[in-house]
Structure formats: structure tokens, C-alpha cells
C-alpha positions as a printed NumPy array, in Angstrom:
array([[ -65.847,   -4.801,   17.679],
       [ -68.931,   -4.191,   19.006],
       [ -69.066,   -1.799,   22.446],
       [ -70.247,   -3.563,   25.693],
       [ -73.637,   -1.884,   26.673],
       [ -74.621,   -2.043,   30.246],
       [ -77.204,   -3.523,   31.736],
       [ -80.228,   -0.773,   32.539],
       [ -83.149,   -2.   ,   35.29 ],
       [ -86.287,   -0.465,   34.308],
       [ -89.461,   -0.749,   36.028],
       [ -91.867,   -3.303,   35.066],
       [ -88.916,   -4.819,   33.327],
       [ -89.785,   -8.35 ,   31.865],
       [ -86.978,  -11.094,   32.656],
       [ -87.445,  -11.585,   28.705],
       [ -86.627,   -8.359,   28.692],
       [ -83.554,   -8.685,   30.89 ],
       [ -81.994,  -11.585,   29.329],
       [ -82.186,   -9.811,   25.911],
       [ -80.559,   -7.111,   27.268],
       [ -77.769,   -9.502,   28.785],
       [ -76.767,  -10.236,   25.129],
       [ -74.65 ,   -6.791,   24.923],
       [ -72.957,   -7.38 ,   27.971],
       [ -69.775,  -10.18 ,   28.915],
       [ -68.361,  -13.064,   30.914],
       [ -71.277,  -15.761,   30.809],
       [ -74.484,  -12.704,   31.386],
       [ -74.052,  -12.798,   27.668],
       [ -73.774,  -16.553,   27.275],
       [ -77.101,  -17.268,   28.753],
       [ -78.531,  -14.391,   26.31 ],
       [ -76.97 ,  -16.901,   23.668],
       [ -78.022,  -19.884,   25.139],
       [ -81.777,  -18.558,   25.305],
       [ -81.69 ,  -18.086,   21.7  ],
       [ -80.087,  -21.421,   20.472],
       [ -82.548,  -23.051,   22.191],
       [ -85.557,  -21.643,   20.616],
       [ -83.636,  -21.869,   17.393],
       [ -83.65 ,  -25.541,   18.215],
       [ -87.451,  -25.862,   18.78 ],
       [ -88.51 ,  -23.919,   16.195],
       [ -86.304,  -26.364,   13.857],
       [ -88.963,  -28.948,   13.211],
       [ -86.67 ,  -31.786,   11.97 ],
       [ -84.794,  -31.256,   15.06 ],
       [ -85.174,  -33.868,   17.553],
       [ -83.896,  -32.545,   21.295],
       [ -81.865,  -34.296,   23.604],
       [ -82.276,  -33.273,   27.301],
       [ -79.399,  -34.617,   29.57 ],
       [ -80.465,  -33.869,   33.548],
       [ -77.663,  -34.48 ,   35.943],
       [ -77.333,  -34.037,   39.617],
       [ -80.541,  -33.294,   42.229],
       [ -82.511,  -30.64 ,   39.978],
       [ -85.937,  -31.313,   41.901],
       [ -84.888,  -30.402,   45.441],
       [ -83.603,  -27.593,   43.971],
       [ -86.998,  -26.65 ,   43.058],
       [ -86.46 ,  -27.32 ,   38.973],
       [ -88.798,  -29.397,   38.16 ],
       [ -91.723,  -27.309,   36.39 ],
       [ -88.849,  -26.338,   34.428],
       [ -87.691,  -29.899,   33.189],
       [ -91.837,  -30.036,   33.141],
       [ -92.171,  -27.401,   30.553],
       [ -88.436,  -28.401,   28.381],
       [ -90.078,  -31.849,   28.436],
       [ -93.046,  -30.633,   25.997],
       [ -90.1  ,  -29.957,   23.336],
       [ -88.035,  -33.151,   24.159],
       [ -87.615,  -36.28 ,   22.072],
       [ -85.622,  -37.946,   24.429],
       [ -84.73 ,  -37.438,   28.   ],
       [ -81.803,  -38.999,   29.942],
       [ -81.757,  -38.558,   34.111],
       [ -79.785,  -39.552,   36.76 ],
       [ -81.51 ,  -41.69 ,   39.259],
       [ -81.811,  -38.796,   42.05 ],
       [ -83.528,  -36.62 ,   39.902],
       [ -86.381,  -39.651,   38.742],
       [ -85.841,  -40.835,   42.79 ],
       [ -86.916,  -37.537,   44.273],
       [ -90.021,  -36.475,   41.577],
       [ -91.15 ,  -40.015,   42.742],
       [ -90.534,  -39.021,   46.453],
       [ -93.003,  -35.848,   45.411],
       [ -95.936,  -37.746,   43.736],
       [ -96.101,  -40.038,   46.386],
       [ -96.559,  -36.578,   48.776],
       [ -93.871,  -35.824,   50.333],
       [ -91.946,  -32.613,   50.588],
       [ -88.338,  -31.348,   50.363],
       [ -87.911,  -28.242,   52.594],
       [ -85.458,  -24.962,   52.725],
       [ -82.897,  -25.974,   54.951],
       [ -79.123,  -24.276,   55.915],
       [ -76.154,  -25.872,   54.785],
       [ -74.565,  -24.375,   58.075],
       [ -76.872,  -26.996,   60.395],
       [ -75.467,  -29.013,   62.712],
       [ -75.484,  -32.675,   60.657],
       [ -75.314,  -34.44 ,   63.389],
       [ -78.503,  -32.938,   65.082],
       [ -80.116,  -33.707,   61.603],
       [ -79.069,  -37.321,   61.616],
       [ -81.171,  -37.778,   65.22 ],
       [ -84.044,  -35.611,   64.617],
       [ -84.319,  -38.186,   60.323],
       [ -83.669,  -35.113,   58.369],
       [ -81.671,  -35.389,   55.279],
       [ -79.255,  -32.74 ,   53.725],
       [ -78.99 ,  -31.724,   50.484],
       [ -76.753,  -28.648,   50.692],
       [ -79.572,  -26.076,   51.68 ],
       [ -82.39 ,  -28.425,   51.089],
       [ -83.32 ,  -30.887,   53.534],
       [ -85.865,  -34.233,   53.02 ],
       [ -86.94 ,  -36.722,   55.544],
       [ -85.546,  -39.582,   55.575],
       [ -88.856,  -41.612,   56.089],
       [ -89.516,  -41.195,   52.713],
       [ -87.778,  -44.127,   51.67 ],
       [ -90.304,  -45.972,   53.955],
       [ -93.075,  -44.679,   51.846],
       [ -90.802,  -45.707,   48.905],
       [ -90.203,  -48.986,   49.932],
       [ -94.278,  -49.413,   50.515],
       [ -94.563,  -48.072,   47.212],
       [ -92.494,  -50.751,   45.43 ],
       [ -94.068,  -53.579,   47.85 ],
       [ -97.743,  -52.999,   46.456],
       [ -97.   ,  -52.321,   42.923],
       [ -93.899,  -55.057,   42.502],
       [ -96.58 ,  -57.019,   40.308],
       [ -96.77 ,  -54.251,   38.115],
       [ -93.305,  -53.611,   37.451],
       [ -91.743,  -57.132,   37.216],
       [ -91.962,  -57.797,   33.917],
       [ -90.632,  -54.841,   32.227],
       [ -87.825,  -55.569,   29.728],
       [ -85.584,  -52.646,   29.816],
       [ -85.158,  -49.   ,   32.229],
       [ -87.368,  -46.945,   29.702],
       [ -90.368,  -49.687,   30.04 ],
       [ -89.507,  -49.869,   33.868],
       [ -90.188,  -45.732,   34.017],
       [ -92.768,  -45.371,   31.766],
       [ -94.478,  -48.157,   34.189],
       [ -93.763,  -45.83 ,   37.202],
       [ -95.244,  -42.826,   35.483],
       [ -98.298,  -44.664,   34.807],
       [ -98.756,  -46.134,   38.37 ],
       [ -97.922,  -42.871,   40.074],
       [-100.388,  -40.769,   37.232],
       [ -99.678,  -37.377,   38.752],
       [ -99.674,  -34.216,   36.271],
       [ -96.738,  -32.648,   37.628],
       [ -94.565,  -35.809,   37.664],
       [ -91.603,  -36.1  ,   35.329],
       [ -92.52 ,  -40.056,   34.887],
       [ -95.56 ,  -39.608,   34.656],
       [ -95.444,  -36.898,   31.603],
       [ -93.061,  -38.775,   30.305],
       [ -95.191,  -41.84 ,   30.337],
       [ -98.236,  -40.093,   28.76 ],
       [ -96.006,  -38.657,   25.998],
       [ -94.226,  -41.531,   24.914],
       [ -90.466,  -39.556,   25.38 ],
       [ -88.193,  -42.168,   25.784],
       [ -86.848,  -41.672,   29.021],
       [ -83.293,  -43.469,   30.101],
       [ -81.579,  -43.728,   33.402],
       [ -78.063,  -45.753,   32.673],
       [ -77.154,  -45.528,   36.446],
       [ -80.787,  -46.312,   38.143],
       [ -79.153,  -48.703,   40.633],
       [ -77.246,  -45.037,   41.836],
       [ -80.377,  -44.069,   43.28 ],
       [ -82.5  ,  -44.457,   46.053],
       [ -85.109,  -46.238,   42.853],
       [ -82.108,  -48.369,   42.303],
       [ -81.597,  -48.986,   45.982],
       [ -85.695,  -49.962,   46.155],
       [ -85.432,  -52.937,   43.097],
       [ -82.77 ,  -54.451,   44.961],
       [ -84.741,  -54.374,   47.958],
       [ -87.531,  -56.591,   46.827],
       [ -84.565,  -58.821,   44.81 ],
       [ -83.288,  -59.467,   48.49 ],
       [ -86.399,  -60.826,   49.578],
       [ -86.489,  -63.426,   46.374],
       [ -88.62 ,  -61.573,   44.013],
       [ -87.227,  -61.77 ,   40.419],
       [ -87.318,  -58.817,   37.829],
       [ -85.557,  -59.49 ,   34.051],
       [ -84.637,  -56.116,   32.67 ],
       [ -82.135,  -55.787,   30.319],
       [ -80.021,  -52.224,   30.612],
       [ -78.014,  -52.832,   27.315],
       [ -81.851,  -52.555,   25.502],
       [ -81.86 ,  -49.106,   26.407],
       [ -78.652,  -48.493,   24.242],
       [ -80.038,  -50.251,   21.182],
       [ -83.007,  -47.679,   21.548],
       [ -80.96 ,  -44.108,   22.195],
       [ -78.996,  -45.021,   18.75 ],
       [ -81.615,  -45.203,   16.848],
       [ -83.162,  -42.166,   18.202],
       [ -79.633,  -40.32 ,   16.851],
       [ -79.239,  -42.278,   14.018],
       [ -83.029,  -41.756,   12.641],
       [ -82.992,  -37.848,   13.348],
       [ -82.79 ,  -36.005,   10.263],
       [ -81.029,  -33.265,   12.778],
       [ -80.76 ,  -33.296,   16.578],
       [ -80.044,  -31.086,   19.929],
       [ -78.489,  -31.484,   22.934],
       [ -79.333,  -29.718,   25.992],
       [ -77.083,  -30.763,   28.998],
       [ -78.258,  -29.624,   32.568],
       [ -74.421,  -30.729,   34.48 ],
       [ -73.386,  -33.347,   33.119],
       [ -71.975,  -37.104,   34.138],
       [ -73.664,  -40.139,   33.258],
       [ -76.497,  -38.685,   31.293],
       [ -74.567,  -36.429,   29.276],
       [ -72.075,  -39.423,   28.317],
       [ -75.523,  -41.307,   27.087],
       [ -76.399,  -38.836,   24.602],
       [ -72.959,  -38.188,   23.537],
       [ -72.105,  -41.958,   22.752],
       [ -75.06 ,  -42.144,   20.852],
       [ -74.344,  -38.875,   18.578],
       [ -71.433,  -40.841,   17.462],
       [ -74.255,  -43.306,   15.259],
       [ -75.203,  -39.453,   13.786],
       [ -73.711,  -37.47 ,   11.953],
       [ -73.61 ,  -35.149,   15.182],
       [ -75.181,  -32.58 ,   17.087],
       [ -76.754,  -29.498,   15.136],
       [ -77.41 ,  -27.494,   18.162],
       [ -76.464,  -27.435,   21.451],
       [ -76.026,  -26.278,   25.349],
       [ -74.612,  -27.278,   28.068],
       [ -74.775,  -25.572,   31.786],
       [ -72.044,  -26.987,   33.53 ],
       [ -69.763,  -25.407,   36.934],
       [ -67.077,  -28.261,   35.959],
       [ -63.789,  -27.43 ,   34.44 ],
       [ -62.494,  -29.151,   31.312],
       [ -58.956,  -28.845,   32.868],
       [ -59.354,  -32.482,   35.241],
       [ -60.765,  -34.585,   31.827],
       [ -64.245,  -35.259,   32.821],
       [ -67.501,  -35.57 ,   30.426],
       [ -69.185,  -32.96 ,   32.841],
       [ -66.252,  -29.928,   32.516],
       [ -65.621,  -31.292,   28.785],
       [ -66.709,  -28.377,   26.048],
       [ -68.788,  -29.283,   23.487],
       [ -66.199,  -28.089,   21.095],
       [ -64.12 ,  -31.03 ,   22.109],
       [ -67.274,  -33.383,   20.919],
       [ -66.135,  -32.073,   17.083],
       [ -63.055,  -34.943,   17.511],
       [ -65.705,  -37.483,   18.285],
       [ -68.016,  -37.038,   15.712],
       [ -70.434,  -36.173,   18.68 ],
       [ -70.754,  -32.473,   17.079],
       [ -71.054,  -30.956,   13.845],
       [ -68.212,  -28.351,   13.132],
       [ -70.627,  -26.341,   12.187],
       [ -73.115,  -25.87 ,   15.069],
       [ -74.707,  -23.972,   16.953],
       [ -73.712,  -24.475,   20.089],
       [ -72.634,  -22.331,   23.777],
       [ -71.206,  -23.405,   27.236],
       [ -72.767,  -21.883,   30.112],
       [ -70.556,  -21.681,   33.056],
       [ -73.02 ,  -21.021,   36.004],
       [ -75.183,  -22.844,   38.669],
       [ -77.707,  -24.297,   36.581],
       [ -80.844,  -22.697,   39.055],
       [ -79.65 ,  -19.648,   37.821],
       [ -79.018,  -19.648,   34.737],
       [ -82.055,  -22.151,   33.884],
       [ -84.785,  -20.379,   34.364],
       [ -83.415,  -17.36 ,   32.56 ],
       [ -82.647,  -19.504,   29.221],
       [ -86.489,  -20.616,   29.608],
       [ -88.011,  -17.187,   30.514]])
């Protein structure tokens, strides 16, 4: 047994520093410690191919230089539509704002803000989407499957600190299973309503994620929440032999039977991950504990 050894603030202290430090201590202090150092385990594994799984609103939160920076070590990257709905909102100039999750929502309703918990947005953005997808419809028609559909949007909207557009200019293969759950999704349906035609073919997407797992001589998975990306990756892990390394950051329980609370432990039944892994389950808002893993 090794003796708990608390946690000493010193002045010009690096957060590397910290988080090191955090590795003596308990409860899940130490578990991002661990986390920290799985993950550059992982990247420093060259015949490791990462997985990045990115639930929930991240970029209001104020995340995204962080998925950014993760992205330069990803080999593929699977999103829910908010988060690919509001870096689009961004490159096309708009803000979100510091808000209070105490405001009066119907005040916000009349005045076009929206709320996101403490984060608010205006709701004429979608106007600026809906212009967006008008002009460039021409563009984006044709695209066969969601990956080709993004990579297109990353390379219309060409901004440096846009997730589709780094994306785009890397080649990662980005998926979004659930795009019509997002104000993107809400957009292509838009233009469908007024007659214009797009072919793309979700199941295409599938095809491509299994043979991402099933040609990686070794892979890891790092899951930001959970829910429909996080299911993604894992179905596909089942065409590997399974994960080698992995995270999750997660505030679900595994108590209620949900993919977002579920342990990666439990992923051993599946065949999802290697009984012998590396792997930790960080139970903490992941704008906390995020940017402490990455520091």
C-alpha cells in the first residue's frame, strides 16, 4: 500500500506540475493523473491509431482548441452533430457568450437568445446557417456519404481554427451517425423541402470506421461523454481484436444501462476491449478534467 500524499501548491507551480502531483492522491484527482499518462502512452505508440469520440456541446463550452490540438494525434474522429453544428456557427462569425443558467428563459426567448446551461447563442445564427447552405448547396449535393459531406464543409468554410476544416486538410475521417440531430441536420432538410435532391448514403460511413479498426495494427479510444459517438467506435472495435488503450470522461452512471455511464471494463464481454489494456474512467465534467489530461 502506498500512503496518500497531499496535494502541495507552490508558487509558479506548472499545471503539469499539478496533475503529476494528483497521481499520489484519490477519488478521480488521481484518475485524471492516470488518464494524462495513458494518453501520451497512446501517442507515443506509433502503431496506435486513436479514436476520438466527442459527445454533447464541447464548443460552447469553450473546448474546441482542445479537440483542435487532440485532433493532430487522431486517426479518426466521431462527433455529434451539435458539436460540428456550433464550430460551423463559429467560422461563419458568430459568437457564443457567458450567460447564467439562473436567467429568466422566457425573457431570453423575446429578446432571440438561446440557452445552453450558462452559455447563451443567438438564435439568428441559424439564419446565417441557412444562407450558408443556400449558396454553397451546389457544392455539397453530390457527396456520397457524412465523412465526404464534412470534409466538403471544412473545405468551403477553410478557417484554421475550424474542426471541419482541420479535419478536411488532414484527411481524419470524420463521422457524424446522428447529423440529422443537429441544427446541420436540420439545414439539409431544409433545402430537401424546397425540392433540392442530395444522395448520401449513411451506411457508407460504417463500411469505412471498420476498416479503420480492422486495419490498425493497435488502436485507442478516447471518449469525451459518450452516446452516439462512443457507440460508433465501439461497434466497430468489435471487427478488431479490441481496444489497446483507452479513456473515457463520462458524469453518467453505469447503474441505468446506457453506452455513456457503461465502463470500459464492460467492453472486455464485447470484444470491444482487450483484457489486457490500458485503460481509466474519469468520472468528472469533461471541462475540467480535459484540459488537465492535455496540459
Amino acid at each position: 500500500m502506498k500512503p496518500i500524499k497531499h496535494i502541495k501548491i507552490k508558487e509558479n507551480q506548472t499545471i503539469k506540475e499539478l496533475v503529476k502531483d494528483m497521481k499520489e492522491t484519490g477519488f478521480q484527482a488521481k484518475k485524471i493523473s492516470q488518464a494524462s499518462e495513458i494518453l501520451k502512452q497512446m501517442i507515443e505508440d506509433k502503431e496506435c491509431k486513436i479514436f476520438l469520440g466527442l459527445a454533447g456541446a464541447m464548443i460552447p463550452a469553450g473546448m474546441k482548441n482542445l479537440i483542435l490540438k487532440l485532433l493532430e494525434n487522431t486517426s479518426c474522429f466521431v462527433s455529434t452533430g451539435a458539436n460540428l453544428t456550433h464550430d460551423l456557427i463559429e467560422s461563419l462569425g458568430n459568437s457564443h457568450y457567458q450567460g447564467d443558467e439562473n436567467a429568466n428563459d422566457e425573457e431570453l426567448n423575446k429578446k432571440g437568445l438561446d440557452r445552453i446551461y450558462n452559455v447563451f447563442m443567438e438564435n439568428k445564427v441559424y439564419e446565417d446557417l441557412e444562407d450558408f447552405f443556400e449558396k454553397n448547396w451546389d457544392k455539397l449535393k453530390d457527396c456520397k456519404d457524412i465523412k465526404q459531406f464534412l470534409w466538403k464543409l471544412g473545405e468551403i468554410v477553410n478557417k484554421e481554427d475550424s474542426i471541419l476544416t482541420k479535419c478536411y486538410k488532414n484527411k481524419i475521417p470524420i463521422f457524424c451517425p446522428a447529423l440529422a440531430d443537429s441544427g446541420i441536420g436540420l439545414m439539409i432538410w431544409g433545402q430537401k423541402a424546397k425540392g433540392k435532391k442530395i444522395n448520401i448514403d449513411a451506411f457508407e460511413d460504417m463500411k469505412d470506421i471498420i476498416d479503420l479498426a480492422w486495419q490498425s495494427k493497435k488502436t485507442g479510444i478516447l471518449y469525451i461523454g459518450g452516446g452516439t459517438p462512443k457507440n460508433f467506435i465501439q461497434q466497430s472495435l468489435q471487427f478488431s481484436k479490441g481496444a489497446d488503450y483507452g479513456i473515457q470522461i463520462t458524469t453518467d452512471k453505469q447503474e441505468y444501462g446506457g453506452s455513456s455511464g457503461a465502463k470500459l471494463k464492460e467492453g472486455i464481454s464485447w470484444g470491444k476491449m482487450k483484457s489486457n489494456a490500458k485503460f481509466i474512467n474519469v468520472m468528472c465534467d469533461a471541462t475540467i478534467a480535459l484540459p488537465l489530461i492535455l496540459s
